[in-house]
TITORPA-530924 format. One line per 8 residues: number of its first residue (from 1); their letters; for each residue x, y, z of N, C-alpha, C. Coordinates in steps of 0.001 Angstrom, whole numbers, plus 500000, padded with zeros to 6 digits. Example, Ala and Ser with C-alpha at 12.3 -4.5 7.8 and 13.67 -1.06 7.14 Angstrom:
% residues 2
1) as) 513190,494310,507800,512300,495500,507800,513200,496700,507800  512850,497750,507080,513670,498940,507140,512900,500030,507870 .
This chain:
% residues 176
1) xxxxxxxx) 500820,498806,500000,500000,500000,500000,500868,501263,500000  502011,501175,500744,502908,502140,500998,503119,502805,499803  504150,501770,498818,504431,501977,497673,502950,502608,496548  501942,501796,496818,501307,502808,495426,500864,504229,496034  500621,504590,497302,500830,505958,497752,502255,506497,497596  503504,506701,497457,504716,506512,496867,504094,507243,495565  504135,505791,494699,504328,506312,493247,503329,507548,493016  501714,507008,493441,501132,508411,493009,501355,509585,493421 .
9) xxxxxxxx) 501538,510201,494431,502282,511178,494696,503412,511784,494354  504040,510743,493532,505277,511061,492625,504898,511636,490997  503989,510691,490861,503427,511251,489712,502574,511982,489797  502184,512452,491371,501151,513717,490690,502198,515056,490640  503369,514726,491509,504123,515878,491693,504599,516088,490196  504936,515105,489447,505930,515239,488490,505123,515574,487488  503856,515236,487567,502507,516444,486422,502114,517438,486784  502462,517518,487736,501994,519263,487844,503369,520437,488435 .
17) xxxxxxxx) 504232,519813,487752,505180,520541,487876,505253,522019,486744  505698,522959,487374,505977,523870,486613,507089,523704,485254  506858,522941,484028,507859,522248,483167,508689,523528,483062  508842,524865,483001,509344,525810,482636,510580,525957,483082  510216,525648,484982,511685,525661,485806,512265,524113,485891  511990,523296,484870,512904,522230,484880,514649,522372,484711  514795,523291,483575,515949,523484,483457,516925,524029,484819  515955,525143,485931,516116,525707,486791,516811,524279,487998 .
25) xxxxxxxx) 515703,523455,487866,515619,522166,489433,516790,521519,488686  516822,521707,487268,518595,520305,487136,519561,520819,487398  519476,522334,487278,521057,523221,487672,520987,523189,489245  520052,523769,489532,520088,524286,490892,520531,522725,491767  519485,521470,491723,519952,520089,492228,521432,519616,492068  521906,519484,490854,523214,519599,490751,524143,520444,491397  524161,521479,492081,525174,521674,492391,524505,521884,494211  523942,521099,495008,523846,520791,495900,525152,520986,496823 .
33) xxxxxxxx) 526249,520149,496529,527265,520023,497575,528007,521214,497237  528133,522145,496120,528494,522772,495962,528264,523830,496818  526831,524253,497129,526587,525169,497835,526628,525208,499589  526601,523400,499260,527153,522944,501350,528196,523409,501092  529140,523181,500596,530361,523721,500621,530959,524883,500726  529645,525806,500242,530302,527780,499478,530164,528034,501413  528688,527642,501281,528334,527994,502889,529049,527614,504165  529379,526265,504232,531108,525888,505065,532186,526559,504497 .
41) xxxxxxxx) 532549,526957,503740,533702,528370,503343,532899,529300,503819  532303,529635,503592,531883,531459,504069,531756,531268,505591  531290,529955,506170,531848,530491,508155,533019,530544,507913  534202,529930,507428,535343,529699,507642,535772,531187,507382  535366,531809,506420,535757,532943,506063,535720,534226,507247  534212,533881,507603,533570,534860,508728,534953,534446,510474  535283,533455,510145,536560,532611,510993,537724,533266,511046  537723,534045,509954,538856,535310,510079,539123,536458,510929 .
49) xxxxxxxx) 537634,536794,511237,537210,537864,512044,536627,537427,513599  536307,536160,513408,535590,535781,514866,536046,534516,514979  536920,534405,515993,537418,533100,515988,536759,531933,516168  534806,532235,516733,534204,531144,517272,533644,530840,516467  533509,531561,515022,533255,530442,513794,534604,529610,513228  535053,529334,513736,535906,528265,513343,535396,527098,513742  534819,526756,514938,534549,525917,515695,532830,525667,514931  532108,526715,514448,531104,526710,514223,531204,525998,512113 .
57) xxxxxxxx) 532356,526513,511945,532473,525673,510608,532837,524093,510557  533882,523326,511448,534143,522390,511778,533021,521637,512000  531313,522683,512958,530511,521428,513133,529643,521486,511676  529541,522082,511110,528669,522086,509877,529463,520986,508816  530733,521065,508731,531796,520385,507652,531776,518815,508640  531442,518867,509455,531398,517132,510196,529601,516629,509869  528719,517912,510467,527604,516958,509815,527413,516719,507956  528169,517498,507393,528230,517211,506012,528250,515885,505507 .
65) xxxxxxxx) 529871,515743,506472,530810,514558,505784,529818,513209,506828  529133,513533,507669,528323,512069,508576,527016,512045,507499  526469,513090,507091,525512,512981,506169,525652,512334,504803  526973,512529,504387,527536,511972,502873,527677,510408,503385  528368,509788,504412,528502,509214,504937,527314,507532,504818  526682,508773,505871,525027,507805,506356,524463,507407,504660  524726,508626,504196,523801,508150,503260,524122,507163,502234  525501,506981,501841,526048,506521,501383,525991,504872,501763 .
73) xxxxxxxx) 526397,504595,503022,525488,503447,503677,523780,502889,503488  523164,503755,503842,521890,503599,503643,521544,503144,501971  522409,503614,501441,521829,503445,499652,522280,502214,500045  523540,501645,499788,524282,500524,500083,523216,499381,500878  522658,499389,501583,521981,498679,502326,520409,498295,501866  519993,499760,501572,518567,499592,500919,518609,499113,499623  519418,499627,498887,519128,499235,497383,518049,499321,496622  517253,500673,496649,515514,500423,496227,515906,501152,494814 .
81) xxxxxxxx) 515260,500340,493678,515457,501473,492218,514972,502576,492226  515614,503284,491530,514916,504239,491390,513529,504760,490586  512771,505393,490830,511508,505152,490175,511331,505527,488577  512028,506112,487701,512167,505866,486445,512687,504922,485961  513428,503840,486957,513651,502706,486224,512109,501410,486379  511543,501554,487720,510666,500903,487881,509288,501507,487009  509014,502641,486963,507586,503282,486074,508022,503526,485022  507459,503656,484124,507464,504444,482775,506570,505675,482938 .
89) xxxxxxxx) 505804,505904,483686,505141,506884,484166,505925,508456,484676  507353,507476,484969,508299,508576,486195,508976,508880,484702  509386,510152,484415,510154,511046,483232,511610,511221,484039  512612,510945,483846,513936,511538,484332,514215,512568,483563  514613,513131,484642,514967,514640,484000,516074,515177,484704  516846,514444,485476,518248,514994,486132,518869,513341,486111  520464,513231,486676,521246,512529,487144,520350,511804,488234  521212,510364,487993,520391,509789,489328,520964,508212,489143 .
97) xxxxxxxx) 522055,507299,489881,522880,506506,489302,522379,505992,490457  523018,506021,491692,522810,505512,492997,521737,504394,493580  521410,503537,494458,520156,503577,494755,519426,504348,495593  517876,504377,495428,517156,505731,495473,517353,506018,497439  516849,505365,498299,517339,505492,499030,517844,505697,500099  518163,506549,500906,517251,507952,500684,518188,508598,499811  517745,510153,499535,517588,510963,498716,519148,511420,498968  520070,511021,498609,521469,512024,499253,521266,512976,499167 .
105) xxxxxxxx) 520842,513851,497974,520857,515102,497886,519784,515816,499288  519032,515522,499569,517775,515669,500488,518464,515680,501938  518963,514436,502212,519777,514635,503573,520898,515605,503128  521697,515875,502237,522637,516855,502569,522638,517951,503023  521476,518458,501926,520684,519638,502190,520188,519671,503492  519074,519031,503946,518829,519445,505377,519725,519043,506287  520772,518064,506356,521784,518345,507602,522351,519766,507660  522731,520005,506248,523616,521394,506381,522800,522893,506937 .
113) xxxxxxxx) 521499,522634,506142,520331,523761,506307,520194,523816,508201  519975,522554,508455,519618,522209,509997,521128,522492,510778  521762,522662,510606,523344,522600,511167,522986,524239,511407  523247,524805,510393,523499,525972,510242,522147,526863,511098  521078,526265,511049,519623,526724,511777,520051,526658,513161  520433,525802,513813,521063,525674,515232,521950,526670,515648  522777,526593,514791,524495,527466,515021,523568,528816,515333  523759,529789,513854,522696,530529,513906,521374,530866,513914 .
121) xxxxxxxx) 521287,531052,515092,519652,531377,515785,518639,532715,514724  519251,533065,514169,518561,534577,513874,517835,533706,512697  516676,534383,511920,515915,534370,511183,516595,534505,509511  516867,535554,509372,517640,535957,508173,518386,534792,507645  519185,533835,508386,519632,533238,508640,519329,531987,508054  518494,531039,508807,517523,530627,509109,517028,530418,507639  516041,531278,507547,514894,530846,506802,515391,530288,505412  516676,531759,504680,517108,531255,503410,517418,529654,503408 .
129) xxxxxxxx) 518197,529261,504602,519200,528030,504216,518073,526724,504351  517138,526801,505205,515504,525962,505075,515017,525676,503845  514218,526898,503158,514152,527410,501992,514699,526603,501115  516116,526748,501302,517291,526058,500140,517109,524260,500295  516809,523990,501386,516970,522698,501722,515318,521858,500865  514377,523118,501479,512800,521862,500742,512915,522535,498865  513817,523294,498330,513735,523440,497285,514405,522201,496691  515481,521561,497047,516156,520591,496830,515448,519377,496590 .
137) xxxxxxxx) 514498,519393,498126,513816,518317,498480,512901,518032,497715  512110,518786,497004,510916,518836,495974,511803,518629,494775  512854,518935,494124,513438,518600,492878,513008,517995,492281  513854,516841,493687,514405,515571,493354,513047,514593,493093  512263,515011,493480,511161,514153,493436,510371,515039,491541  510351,515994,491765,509938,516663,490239,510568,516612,489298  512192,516045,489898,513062,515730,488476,512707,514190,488349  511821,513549,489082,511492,511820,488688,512666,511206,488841 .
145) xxxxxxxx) 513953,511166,489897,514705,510738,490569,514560,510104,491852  513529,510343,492254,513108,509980,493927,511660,509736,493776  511648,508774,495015,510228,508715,495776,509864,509583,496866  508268,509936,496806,508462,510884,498099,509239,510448,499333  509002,508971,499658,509620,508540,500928,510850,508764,500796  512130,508362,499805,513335,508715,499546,513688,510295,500040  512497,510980,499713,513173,512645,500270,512456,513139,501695  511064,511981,502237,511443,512373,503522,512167,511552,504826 .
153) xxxxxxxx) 512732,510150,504024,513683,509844,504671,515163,510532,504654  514808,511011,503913,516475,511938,503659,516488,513695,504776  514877,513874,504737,514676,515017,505460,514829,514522,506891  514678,513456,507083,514526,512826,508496,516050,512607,509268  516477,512103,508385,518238,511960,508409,518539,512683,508652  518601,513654,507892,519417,515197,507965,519511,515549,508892  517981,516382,509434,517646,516356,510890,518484,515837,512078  518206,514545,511668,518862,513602,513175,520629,513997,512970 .
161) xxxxxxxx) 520922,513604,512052,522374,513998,512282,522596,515882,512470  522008,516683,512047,522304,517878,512405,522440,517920,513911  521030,517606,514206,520806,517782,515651,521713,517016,516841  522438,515037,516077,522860,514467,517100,524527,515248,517138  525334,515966,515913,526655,516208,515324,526026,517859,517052  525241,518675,516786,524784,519897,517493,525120,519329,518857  524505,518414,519360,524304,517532,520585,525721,517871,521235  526378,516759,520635,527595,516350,520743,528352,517836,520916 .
169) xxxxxxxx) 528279,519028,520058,529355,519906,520157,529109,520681,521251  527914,520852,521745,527125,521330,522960,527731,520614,523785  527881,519049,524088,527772,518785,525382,529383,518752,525734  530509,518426,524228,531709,518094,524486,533085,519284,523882  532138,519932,523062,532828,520748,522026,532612,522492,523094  531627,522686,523212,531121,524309,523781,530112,524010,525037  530636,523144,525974,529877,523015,527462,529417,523943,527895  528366,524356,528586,527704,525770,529430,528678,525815,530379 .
């Protein structure tokens, strides 16, 4: 039952997608780690001037690499196709080699989005790098690369490792 709630929801997403910004979701999805990355350089950068983003880039660049990690495992373990190979219904319209999964791109995004939501508390903050994370998250599923479950197991992930990598720097890294 799971699965045909799955697919239809995949295919309703992937018909009523705005076809216009397709070109938009394959650039923008693609360069995913790219932008974990600009954003772990730019604390590092801000690390020049305040020494306690150094410490604050280190935890964002660790839940990265536990997120690349996990997920990397998790494909490994699950092995579920991806749904343009199983439907003819599902259109690919981006990269997508891996098994589905969860969503790497999906957990990257929200570990890093969620990392960075913790660190910095402020809004401004905040909202863009969120934002950035369910734009990802919807792509992947509108580029017919993913199942919904694939991107909210990947949102779920993210989460947990943002929050357990946060945990950890709180209780051992920046004690009260």
């Amino acid at each position: 039952m799971m699965s045909t709630i799955d697919i239809t929801l995949l295919e309703w997403i992937q018909q009523n997608r705005a076809e216009s910004l397709d070109g938009f979701f394959q650039i923008f999805s693609g360069v995913t780690t790219f932008i974990s990355l600009a954003m772990i350089l730019t604390i590092g950068i801000c690390a020049r001037f305040r020494r306690s983003c150094l410490k604050k880039m280190v935890q964002v660049g660790l839940t990265l690499f536990l997120a690349a990690l996990i997920s990397y495992g998790l494909k490994s373990l699950f092995q579920r196709e991806r749904p343009f190979r199983t439907y003819d219904t599902v259109e690919k319209l981006s990269r997508g080699g891996s098994p589905s999964f969860p969503s790497g791109h999906t957990l990257e995004a929200f570990a890093v989005a969620t990392s960075i939501a913790l660190i910095f508390r402020r809004r401004i903050v905040q909202v863009p790098v969120l934002i950035w994370a369910c734009l990802v998250a919807y792509s992947r599923m509108a580029l017919g690369v993913h199942y919904p479950t694939d991107v909210f197991g990947g949102i779920l992930i993210g989460i947990i490792v943002a929050v357990g990598v946060d945990f950890g720097f709180r209780k051992w890294v920046n004690p009260p």
